[in-house]
C-alpha positions, -999 to 999 in steps of 0.1 A, spaced: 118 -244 261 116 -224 295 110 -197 281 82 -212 259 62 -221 291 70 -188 310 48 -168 276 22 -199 279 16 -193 314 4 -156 303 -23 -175 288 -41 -191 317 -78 -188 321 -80 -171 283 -74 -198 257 -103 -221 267 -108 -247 250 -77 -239 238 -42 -250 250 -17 -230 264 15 -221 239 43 -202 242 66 -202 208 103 -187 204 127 -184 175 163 -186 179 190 -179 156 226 -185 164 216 -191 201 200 -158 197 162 -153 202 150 -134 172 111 -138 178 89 -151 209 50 -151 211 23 -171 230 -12 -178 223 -37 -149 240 -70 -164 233 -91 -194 217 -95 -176 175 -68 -155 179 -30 -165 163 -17 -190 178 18 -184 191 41 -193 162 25 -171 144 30 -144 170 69 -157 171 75 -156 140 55 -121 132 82 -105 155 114 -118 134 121 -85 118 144 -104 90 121 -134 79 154 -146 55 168 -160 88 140 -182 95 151 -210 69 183 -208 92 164 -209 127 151 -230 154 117 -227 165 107 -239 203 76 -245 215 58 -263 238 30 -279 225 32 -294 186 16 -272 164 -14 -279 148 -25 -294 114 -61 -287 112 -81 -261 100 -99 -244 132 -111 -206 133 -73 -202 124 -50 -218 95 -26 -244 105 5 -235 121 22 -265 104 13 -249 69 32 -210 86 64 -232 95 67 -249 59 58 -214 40 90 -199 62 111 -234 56 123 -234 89 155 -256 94 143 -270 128 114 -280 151 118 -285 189 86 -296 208 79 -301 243 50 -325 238 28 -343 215 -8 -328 213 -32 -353 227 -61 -337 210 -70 -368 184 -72 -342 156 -39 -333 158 -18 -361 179 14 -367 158 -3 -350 124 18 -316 130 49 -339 138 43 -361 102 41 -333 80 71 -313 88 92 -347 87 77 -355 56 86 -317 44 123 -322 58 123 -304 85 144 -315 113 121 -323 146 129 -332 184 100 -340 207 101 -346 248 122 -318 256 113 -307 287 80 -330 282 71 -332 318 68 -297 327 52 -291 293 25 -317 304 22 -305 334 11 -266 323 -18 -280 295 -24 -305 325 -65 -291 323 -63 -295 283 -45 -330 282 -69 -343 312 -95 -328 292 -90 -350 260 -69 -384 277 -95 -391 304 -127 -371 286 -137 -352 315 -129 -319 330 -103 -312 353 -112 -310 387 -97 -285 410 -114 -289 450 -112 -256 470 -125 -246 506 -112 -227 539 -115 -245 570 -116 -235 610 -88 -244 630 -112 -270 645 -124 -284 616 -157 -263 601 -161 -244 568 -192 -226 577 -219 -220 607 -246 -236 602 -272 -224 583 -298 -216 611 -268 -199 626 -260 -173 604 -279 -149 579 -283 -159 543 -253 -144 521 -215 -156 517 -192 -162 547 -155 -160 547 -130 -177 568 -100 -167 553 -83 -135 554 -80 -106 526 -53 -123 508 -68 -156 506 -98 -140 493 -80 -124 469 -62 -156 459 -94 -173 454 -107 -148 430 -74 -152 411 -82 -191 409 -117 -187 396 -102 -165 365 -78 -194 357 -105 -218 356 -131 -225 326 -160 -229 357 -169 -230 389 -195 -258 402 -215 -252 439 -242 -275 448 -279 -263 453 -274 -259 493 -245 -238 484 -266 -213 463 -293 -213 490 -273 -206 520 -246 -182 505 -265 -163 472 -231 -166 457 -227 -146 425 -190 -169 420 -175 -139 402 -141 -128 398 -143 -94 420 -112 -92 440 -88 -102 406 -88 -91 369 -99 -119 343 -121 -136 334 -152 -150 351 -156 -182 349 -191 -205 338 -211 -213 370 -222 -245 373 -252 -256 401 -260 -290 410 -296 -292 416 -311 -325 420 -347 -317 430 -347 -279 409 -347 -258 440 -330 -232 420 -356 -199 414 -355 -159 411 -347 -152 441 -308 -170 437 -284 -149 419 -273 -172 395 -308 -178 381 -301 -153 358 -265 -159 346 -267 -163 313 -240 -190 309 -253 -210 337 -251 -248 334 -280 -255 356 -275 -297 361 -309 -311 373 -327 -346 370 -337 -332 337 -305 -329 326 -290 -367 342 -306 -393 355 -303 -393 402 -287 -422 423 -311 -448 437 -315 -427 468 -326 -397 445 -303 -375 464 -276 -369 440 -261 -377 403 -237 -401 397 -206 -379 394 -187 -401 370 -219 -396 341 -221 -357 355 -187 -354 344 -190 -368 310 -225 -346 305 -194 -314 314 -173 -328 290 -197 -328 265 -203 -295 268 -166 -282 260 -160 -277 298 -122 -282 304 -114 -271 338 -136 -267 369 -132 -252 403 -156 -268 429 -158 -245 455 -187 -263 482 -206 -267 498 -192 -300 519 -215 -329 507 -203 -322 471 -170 -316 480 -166 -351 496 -190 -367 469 -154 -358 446 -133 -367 471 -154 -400 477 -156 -408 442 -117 -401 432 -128 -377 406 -102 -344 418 -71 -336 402 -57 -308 428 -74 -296 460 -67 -262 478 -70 -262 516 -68 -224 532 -62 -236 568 -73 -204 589 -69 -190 623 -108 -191 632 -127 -211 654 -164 -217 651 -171 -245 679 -197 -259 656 -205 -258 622 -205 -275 586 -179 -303 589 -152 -299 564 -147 -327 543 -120 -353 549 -93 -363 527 -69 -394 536 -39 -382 520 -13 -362 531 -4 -324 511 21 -320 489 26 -290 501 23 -262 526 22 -225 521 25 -196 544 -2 -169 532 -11 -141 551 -25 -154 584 -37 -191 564 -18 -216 552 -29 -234 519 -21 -269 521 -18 -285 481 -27 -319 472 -23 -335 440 -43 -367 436 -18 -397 416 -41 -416 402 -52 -387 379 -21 -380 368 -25 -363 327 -10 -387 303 13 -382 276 13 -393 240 50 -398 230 
């Protein structure tokens, strides 16, 4: 099963909306097949594993692994459940049940009912915790919420805006930029608020890193957003304004629980809020964050944006370059499992 989640992890930030799967074959404690799913209408990965078994008269003698049940629905593939049966495989080890509700425990009831020997939970935890965007996604109906930003030494993420020209400004060194460009492929989007766009003109690309760039997202309360922004043009933009949800009393904001049900509604999985501070604590505030990355850098700006404030302590703490990125996972938002 380790090796299952070591080909899923080749996956991240190209299988959207889909999980990610890694699938091997063994025979006689020998692998005779391994595959993993590349990308949401492509095969999925037991059909890669079992494509590579050169002999296909062994698989009525093998064990497949993988790490995610396979599925029982027709999709823009066939089932995988209906591959396994045609090949008569002797037995099925899962890591975990698929909490998608068309699937959950189908994939599981027709190889049992086609007598083929199944085990489910091994290594259940860790095979949770790498579909932790997908099983958020469909257990709690809302995206999965990743909080990013680089702070000073003394507490700033930025000058402030009458301080500094318009156009992005980095804190962090070359290799946390880098790094941060690597996050933004492994997401499915990135969200700024409105005083984000109009103080930095982000384009929230993946520049520095190869993959995939991920589905900007602006929150805009009072449609500030014109030509003149970057983004303005994107045409995958999710433009969130009080057109698209109703404001707060105050009219200053959405309410971030129904703006997260609007993102989940629109097949949004995974999201990467990268500023500016106000919306960053408005997550924070709200308990609606799954991980947040802290670069703690070497600079010192005197004054400045304050950086938002979190009460608990990291998880943990990473040497980078010249920053250190400090993890935290929030507990209460913990994915949950179906078995």
């Amino acid at each position: 099963m380790q090796r299952c989640l070591q080909l899923a992890q080749k996956g991240l930030g190209k299988t959207y909306p889909n999980p990610l799967v890694g699938s091997v074959v063994v025979h006689h404690d020998k692998i005779i097949g391994e595959g993993w799913h590349h990308a949401a209408g492509q095969p999925h990965a037991e059909v890669h594993a079992i494509d590579a078994v050169k002999n296909k008269e062994l698989l009525s003698e093998a064990t497949l692994y993988v790490n995610l049940e396979p599925c029982s629905h027709h999709g823009k593939t066939p089932p995988c459940v209906d591959l396994l049966l045609k090949h008569r495989l002797k037995r099925v080890v899962i890591g975990s049940l698929d909490p998608n509700p068309i699937v959950a425990g189908t994939g599981v009831a027709r190889l049992q009912e086609n007598h083929c020997e199944i085990r489910v939970g091994v290594l259940e935890k860790e095979c949770t915790e790498i579909n932790r965007r997908f099983f958020t996604y469909h257990t709690q109906k809302r995206p999965y919420i990743v909080l990013k930003w680089a702070e000073s030494q003394d507490g700033y993420i930025a000058p402030t805006s009458t301080t500094k020209e318009r156009g992005v400004f980095w804190l962090s060194d070359s290799f946390s930029q880098q790094l941060v460009h690597q996050w933004r492929s492994e997401e499915q989007a990135i969200l700024v608020g409105i005083n984000t766009v109009k103080a930095d003109n982000p384009k929230l690309n993946v520049r520095k890193w190869k993959g995939k760039n991920p589905i900007p997202i602006i929150l805009d309360p009072s449609r500030q957003l014109n030509a003149d922004d970057a983004l303005f043009h994107h045409q995958q933009l999710i433009h969130i304004s009080s057109h698209e949800l109703p404001l707060t009393s105050d009219s200053s904001t959405f309410d971030f629980s129904e703006m997260l049900t609007y993102l989940y509604n629109q097949n949004i999985q995974s999201v990467l809020v990268e500023g500016g501070a106000f919306t960053l604590q408005q997550f924070i505030d709200a308990q609606l964050w799954d991980e947040i990355r802290l670069l703690k850098t070497t600079s010192e700006l005197s004054t400045g944006v304050v950086a938002p404030k979190v009460s608990q302590q990291p998880q943990e703490k990473v040497a980078l370059q010249s920053d250190w990125l400090h993890r935290f996972r929030n507990k209460v938002s913990v994915p949950q499992t179906n078995s």
